[in-house]
BALOBA-1460 file (C-alpha; in Angstrom, 3 decimals):
// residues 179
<rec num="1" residu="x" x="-46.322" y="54.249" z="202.036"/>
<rec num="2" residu="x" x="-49.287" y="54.224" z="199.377"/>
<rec num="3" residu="x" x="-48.243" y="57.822" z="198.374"/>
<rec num="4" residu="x" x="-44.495" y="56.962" z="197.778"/>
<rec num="5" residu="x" x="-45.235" y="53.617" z="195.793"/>
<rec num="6" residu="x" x="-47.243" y="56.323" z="193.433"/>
<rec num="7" residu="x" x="-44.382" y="58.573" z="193.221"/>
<rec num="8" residu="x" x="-42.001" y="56.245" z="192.689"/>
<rec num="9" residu="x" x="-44.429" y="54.830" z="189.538"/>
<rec num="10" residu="x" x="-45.274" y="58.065" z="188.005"/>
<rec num="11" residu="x" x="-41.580" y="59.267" z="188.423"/>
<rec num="12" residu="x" x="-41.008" y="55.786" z="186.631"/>
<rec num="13" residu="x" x="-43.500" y="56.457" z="183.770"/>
<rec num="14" residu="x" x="-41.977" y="59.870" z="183.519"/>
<rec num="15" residu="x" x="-38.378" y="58.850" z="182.711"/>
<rec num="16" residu="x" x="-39.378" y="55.954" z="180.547"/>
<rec num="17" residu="x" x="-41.374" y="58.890" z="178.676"/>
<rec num="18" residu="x" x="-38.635" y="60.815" z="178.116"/>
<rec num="19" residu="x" x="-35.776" y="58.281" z="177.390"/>
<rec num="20" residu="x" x="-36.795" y="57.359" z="173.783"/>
<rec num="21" residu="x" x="-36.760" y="61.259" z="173.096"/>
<rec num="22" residu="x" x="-33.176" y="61.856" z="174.472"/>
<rec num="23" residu="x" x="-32.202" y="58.953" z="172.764"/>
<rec num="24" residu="x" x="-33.289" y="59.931" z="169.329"/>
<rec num="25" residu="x" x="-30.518" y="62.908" z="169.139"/>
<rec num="26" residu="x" x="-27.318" y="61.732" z="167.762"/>
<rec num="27" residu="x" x="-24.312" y="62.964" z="166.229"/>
<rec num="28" residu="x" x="-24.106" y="62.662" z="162.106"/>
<rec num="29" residu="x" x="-21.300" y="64.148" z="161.255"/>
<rec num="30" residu="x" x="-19.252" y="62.755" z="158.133"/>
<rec num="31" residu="x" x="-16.325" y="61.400" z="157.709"/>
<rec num="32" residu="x" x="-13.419" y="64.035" z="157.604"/>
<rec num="33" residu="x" x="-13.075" y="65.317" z="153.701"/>
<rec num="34" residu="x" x="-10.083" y="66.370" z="151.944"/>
<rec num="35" residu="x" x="-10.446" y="69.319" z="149.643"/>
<rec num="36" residu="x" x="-8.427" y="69.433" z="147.124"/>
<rec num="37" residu="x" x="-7.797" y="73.437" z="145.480"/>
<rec num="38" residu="x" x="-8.545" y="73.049" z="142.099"/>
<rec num="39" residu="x" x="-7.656" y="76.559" z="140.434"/>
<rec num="40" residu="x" x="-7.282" y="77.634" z="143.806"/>
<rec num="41" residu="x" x="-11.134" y="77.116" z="144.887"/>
<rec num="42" residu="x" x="-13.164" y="74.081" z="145.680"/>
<rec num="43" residu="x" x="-16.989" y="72.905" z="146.787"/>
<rec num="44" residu="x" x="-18.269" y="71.260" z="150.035"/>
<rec num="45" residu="x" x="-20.977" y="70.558" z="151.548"/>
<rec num="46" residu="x" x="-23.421" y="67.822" z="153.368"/>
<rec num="47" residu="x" x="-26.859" y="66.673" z="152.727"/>
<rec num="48" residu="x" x="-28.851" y="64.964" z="155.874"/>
<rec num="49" residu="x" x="-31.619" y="62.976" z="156.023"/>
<rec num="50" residu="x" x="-33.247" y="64.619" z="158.662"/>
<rec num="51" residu="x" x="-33.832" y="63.922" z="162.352"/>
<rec num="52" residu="x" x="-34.784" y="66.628" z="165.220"/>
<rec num="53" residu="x" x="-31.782" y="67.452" z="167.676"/>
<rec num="54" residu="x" x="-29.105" y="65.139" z="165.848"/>
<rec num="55" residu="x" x="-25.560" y="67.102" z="165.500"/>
<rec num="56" residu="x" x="-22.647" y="67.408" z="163.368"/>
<rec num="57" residu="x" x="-19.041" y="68.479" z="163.513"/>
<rec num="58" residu="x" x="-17.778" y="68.157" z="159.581"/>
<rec num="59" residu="x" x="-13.952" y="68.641" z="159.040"/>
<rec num="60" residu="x" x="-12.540" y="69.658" z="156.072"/>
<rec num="61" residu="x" x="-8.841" y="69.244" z="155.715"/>
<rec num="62" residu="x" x="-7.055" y="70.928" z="152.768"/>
<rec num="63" residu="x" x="-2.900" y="72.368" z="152.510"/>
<rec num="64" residu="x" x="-1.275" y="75.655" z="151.262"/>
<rec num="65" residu="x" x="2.029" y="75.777" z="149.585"/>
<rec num="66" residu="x" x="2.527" y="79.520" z="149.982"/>
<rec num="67" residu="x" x="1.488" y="82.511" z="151.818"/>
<rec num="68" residu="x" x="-2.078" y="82.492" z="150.542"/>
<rec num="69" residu="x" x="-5.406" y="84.567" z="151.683"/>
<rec num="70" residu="x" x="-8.215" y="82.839" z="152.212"/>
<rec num="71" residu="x" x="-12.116" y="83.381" z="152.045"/>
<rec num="72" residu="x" x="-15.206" y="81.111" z="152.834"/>
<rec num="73" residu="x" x="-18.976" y="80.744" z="152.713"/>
<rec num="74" residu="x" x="-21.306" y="78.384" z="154.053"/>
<rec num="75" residu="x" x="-24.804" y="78.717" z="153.665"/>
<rec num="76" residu="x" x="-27.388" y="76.539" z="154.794"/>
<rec num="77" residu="x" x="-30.853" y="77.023" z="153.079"/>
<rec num="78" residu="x" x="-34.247" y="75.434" z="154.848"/>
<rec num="79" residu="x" x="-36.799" y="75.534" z="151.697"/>
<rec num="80" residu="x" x="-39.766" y="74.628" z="154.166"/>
<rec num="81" residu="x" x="-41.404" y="77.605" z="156.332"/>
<rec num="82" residu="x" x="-39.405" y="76.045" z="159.216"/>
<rec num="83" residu="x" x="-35.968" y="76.485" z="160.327"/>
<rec num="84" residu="x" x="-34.711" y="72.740" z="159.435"/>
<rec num="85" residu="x" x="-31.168" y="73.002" z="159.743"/>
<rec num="86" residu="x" x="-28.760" y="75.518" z="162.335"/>
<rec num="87" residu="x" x="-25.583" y="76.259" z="161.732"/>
<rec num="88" residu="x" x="-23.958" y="76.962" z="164.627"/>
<rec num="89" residu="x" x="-20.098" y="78.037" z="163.574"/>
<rec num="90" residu="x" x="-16.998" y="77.781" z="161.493"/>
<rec num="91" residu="x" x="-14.005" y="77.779" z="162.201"/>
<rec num="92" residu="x" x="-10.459" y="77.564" z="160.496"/>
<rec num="93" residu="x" x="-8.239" y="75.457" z="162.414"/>
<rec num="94" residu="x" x="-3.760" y="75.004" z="161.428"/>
<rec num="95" residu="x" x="-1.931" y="72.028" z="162.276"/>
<rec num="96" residu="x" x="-0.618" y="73.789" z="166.127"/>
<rec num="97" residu="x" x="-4.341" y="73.884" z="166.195"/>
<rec num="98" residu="x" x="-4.928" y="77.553" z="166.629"/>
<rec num="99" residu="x" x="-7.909" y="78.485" z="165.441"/>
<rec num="100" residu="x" x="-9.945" y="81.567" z="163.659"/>
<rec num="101" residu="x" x="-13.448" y="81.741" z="164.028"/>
<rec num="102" residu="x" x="-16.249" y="82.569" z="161.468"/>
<rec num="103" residu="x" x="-18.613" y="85.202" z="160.953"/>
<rec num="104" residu="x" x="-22.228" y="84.477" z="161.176"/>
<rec num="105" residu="x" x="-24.357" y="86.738" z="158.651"/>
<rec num="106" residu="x" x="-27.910" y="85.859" z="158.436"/>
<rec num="107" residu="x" x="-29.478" y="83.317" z="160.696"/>
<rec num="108" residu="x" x="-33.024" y="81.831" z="160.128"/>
<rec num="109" residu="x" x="-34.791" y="80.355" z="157.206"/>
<rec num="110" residu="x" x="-31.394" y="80.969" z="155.421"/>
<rec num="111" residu="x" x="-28.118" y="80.171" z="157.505"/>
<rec num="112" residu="x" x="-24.798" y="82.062" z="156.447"/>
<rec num="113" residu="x" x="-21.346" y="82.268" z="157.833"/>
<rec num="114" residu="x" x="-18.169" y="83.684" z="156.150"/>
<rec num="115" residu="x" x="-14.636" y="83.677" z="157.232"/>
<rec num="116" residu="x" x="-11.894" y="85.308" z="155.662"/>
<rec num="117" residu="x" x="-8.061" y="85.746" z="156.363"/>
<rec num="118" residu="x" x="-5.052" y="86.936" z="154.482"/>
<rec num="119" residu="x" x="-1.322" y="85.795" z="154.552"/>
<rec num="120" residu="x" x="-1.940" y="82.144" z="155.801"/>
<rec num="121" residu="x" x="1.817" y="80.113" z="155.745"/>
<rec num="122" residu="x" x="2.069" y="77.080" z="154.014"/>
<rec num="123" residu="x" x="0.606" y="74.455" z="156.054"/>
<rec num="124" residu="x" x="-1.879" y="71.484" z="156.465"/>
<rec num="125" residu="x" x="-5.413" y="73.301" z="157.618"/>
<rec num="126" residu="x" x="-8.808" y="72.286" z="157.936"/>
<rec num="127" residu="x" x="-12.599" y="74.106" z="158.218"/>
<rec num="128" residu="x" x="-14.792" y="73.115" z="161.087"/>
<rec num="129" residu="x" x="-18.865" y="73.423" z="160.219"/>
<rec num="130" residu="x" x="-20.528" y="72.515" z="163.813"/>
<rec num="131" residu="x" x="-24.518" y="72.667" z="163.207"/>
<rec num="132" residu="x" x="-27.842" y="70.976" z="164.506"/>
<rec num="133" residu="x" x="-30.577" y="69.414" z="162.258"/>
<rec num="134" residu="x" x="-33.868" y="71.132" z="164.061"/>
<rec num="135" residu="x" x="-36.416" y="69.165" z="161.424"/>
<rec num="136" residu="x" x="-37.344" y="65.595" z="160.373"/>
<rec num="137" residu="x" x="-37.151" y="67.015" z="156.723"/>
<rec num="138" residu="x" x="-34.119" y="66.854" z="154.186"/>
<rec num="139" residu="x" x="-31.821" y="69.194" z="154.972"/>
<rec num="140" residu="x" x="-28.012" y="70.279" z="153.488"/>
<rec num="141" residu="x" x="-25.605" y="73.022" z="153.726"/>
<rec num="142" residu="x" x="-23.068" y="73.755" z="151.352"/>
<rec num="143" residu="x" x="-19.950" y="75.961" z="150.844"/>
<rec num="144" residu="x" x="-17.056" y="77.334" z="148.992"/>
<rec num="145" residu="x" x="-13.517" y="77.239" z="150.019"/>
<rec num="146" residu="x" x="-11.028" y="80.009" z="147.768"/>
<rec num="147" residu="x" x="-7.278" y="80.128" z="148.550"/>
<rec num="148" residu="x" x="-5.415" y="82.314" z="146.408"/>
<rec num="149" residu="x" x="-1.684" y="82.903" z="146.286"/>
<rec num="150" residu="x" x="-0.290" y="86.222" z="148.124"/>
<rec num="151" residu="x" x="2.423" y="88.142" z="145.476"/>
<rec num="152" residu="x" x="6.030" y="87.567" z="146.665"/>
<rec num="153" residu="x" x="7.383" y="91.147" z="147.180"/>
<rec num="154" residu="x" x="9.629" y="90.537" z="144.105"/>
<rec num="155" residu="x" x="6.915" y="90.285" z="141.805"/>
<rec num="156" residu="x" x="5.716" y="93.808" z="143.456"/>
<rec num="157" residu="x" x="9.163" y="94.445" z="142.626"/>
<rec num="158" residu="x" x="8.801" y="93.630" z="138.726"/>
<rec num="159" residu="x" x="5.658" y="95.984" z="138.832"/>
<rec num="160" residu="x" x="7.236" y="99.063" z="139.471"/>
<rec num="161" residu="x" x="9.893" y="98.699" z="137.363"/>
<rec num="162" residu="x" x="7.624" y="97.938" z="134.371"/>
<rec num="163" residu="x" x="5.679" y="100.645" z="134.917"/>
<rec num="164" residu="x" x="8.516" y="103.342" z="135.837"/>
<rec num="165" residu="x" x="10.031" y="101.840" z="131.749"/>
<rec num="166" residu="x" x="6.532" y="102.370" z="130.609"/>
<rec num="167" residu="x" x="6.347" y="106.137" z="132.485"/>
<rec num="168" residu="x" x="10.291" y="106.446" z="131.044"/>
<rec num="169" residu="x" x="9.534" y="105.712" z="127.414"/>
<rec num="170" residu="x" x="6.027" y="107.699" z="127.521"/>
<rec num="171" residu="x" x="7.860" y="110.699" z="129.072"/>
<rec num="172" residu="x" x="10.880" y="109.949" z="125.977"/>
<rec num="173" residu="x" x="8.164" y="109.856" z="123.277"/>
<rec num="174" residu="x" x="6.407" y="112.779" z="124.365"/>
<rec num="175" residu="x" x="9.477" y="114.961" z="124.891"/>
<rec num="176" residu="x" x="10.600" y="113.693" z="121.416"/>
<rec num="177" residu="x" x="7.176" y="115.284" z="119.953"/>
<rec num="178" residu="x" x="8.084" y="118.471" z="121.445"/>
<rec num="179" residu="x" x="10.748" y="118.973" z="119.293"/>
């Protein structure tokens, strides 16, 4: 009976031991952001104080108006030896909530992901940077968000015909020359 009341005690001990350290990690994501497409391109980004194993899930909602292609980057960059700060994905997410995933590019001292699509509709949208904080320093990532405008076929349209006048009146002029 001697042996299980010392079990049961340094089992006790044991979890008590480990309780504050489970208890430490916790979830510090921000507020969900609106991004607003100033010329077509905006900034974002979060800066953390620091704390080993706490999470994040950071949404960034932003809207098209048109058929647009789109192209991010978020890099996270740990200025200590150490790896302080994991990014784990991105992701682009519509309003059915169908989602495209990012591509991760350098993992380590210097975290990078890109993602890039063309011929989104016009819709509401938002990025999804899911990461881990792996150091009690200071730690941020930061990104860029560009959504540019995809050329309605009628402005393809007003190409060619400029150029076949310009190829027309260079052809006219030239033939004019000749003679």
């Amino acid at each position: 009976m001697k042996k299980i009341h010392s079990m049961l005690a340094v089992l006790t001990l044991a979890g008590a031991t480990l309780a504050p350290v489970a208890a430490q990690a916790a979830d510090v994501s921000q507020a969900a952001q609106t991004i607003t497409l100033t010329a077509g391109t905006n900034y974002f980004g979060h800066s953390f104080a620091g704390g080993i194993g706490d999470t994040f899930s950071d949404r960034y909602n932003f809207t098209t108006s048109s058929f647009s292609n789109l192209g991010s980057l978020v890099s996270a960059f740990s200025p200590t030896m150490l790896d302080d700060i994991k990014i784990s994905g991105l992701w682009l997410y519509n309003s059915a909530n169908m989602s495209l995933g990012g591509t991760q590019v350098l993992d380590g001292q210097v975290d990078l992901w890109t993602l890039a699509t063309s011929h989104l509709a016009a819709d509401s949208y938002y990025l999804l940077v899911k990461g881990e904080l792996l150091s009690a320093s200071p730690s941020s990532y930061a990104g860029t968000l560009t959504v540019t405008p995809v050329p309605e076929p009628e402005t393809y349209g007003m190409l060619l015909a400029g150029l076949g006048l310009v190829g027309y009146l260079a052809r006219r002029r030239g033939a004019i020359k000749a003679a």
